[in-house]
Residue frames relative to the residue before (quaternion, step in Angstrom):
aa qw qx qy qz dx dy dz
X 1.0000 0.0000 0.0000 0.0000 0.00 0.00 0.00
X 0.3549 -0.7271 0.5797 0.0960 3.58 -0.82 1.22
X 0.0744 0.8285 -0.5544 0.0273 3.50 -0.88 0.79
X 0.3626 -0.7847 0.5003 0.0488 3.03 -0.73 1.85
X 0.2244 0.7009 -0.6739 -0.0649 3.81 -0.91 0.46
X 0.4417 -0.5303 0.6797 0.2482 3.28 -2.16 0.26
X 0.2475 -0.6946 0.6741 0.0428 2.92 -1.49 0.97
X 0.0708 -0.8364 0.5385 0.0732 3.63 -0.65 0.83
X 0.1020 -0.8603 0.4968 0.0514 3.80 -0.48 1.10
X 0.1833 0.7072 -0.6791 -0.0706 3.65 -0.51 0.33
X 0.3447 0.4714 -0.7920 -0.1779 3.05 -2.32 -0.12
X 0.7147 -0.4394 0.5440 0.0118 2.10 -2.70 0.47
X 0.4732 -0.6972 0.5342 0.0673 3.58 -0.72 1.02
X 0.2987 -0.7409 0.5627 0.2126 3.49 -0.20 1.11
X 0.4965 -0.7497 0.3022 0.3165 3.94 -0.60 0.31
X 0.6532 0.4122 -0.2604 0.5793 3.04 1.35 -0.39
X 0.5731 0.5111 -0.4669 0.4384 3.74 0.85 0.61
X 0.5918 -0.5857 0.4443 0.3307 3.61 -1.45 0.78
X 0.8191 0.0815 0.2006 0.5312 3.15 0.92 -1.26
X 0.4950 -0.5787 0.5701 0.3083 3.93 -1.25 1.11
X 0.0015 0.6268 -0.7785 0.0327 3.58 -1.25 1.04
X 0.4926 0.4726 -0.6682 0.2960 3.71 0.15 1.19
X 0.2362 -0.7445 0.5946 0.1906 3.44 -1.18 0.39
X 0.1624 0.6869 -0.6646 -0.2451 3.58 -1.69 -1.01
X 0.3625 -0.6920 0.6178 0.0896 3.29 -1.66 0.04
X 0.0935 0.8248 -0.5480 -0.1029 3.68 -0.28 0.31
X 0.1823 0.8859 -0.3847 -0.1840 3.61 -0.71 0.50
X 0.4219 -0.7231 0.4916 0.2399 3.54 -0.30 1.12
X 0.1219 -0.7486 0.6466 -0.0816 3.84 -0.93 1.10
X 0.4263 -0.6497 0.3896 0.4943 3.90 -0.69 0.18
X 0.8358 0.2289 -0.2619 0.4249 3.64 0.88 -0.25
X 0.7867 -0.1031 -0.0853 0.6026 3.53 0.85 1.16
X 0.4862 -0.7223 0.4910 0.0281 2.95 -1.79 1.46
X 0.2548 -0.7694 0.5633 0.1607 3.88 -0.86 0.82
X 0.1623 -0.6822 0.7101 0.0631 3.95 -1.09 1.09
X 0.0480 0.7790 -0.6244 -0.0315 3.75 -0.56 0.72
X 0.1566 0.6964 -0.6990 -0.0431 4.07 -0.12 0.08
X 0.2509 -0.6377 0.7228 -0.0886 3.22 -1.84 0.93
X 0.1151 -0.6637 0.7390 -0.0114 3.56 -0.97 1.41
X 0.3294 -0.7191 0.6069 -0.0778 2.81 -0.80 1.56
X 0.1181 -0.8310 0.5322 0.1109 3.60 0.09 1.24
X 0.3566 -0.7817 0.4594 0.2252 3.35 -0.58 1.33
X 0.6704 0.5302 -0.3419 0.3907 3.62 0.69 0.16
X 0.5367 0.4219 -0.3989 0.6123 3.52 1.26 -0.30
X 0.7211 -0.5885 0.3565 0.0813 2.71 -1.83 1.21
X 0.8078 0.1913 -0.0240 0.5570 3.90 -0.10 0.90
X 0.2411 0.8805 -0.3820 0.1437 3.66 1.47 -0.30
X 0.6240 0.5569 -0.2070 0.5076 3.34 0.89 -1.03
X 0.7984 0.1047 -0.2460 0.5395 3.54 0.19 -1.06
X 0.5108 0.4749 -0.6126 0.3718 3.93 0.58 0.69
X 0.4073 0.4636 -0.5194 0.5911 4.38 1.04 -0.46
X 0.8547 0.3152 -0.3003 0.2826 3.83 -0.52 -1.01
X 0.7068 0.1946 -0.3971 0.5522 4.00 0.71 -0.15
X 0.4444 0.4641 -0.6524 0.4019 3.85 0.54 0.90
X 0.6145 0.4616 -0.4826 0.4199 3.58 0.78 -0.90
X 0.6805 0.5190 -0.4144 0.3096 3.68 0.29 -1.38
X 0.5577 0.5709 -0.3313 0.5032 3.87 0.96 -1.09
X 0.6519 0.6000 -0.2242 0.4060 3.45 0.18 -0.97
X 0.7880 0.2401 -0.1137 0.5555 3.48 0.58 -1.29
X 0.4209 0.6837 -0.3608 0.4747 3.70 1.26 0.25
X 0.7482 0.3057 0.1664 0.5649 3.29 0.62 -2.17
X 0.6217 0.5537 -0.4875 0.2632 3.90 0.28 0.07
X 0.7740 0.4095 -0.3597 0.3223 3.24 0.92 0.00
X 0.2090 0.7487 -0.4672 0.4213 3.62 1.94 0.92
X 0.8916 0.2853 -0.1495 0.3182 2.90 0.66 -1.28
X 0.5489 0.5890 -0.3669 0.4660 3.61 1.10 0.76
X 0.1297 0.6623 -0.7320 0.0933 3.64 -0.73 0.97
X 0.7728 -0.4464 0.0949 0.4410 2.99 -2.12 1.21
X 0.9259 -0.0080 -0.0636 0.3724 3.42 -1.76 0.82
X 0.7955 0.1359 -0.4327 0.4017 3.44 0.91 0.56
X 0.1528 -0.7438 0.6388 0.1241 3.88 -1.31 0.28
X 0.4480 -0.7680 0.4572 0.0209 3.10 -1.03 2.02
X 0.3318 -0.7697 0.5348 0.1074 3.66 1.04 1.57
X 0.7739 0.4992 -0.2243 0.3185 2.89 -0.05 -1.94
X 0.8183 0.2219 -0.2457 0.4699 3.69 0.59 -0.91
X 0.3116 0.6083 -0.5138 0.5185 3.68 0.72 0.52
X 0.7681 0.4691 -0.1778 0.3980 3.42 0.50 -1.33
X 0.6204 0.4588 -0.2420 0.5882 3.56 1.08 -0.96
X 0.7875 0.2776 -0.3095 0.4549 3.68 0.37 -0.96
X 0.8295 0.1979 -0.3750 0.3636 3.71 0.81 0.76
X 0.0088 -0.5256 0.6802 -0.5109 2.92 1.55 2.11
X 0.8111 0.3536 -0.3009 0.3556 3.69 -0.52 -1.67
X 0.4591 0.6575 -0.4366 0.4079 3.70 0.60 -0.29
């Protein structure tokens, strides 16, 4: 059995910023699904392209870190801090 969902993202633009530096990623595997959002602080330096090569890393490397019925969030998460 196939099972369709909708995913619905918003953010909001701070006003005094040029541009939204939040991000997300969703990825849908046959045996479990990944929600990543990413507040892209618009003062720190580069913000934008640090949401966008965590996403790329991420979708590279998420499937290292799953074996049967568990997935090691935590390290995924640490090894694409150090990234």
């Amino acid at each position: 059995m196939s099972v369709h969902r909708k995913h619905i993202f918003e953010s909001i633009k701070g006003t005094n910023r040029p541009e939204n530096q939040d991000n997300y990623v969703i990825i849908e595997e046959g045996n479990y699904s990944l929600y990543f959002v990413f507040d892209g602080v618009g003062s720190a330096r580069n913000s934008k392209k640090a949401t966008d090569l965590s996403i790329k890393y991420i979708k590279k490397n998420q499937a290292k870190y799953y074996s049967v019925d568990f997935f090691d969030f935590a390290g995924l998460m640490f090894e694409t801090n150090q990234f």
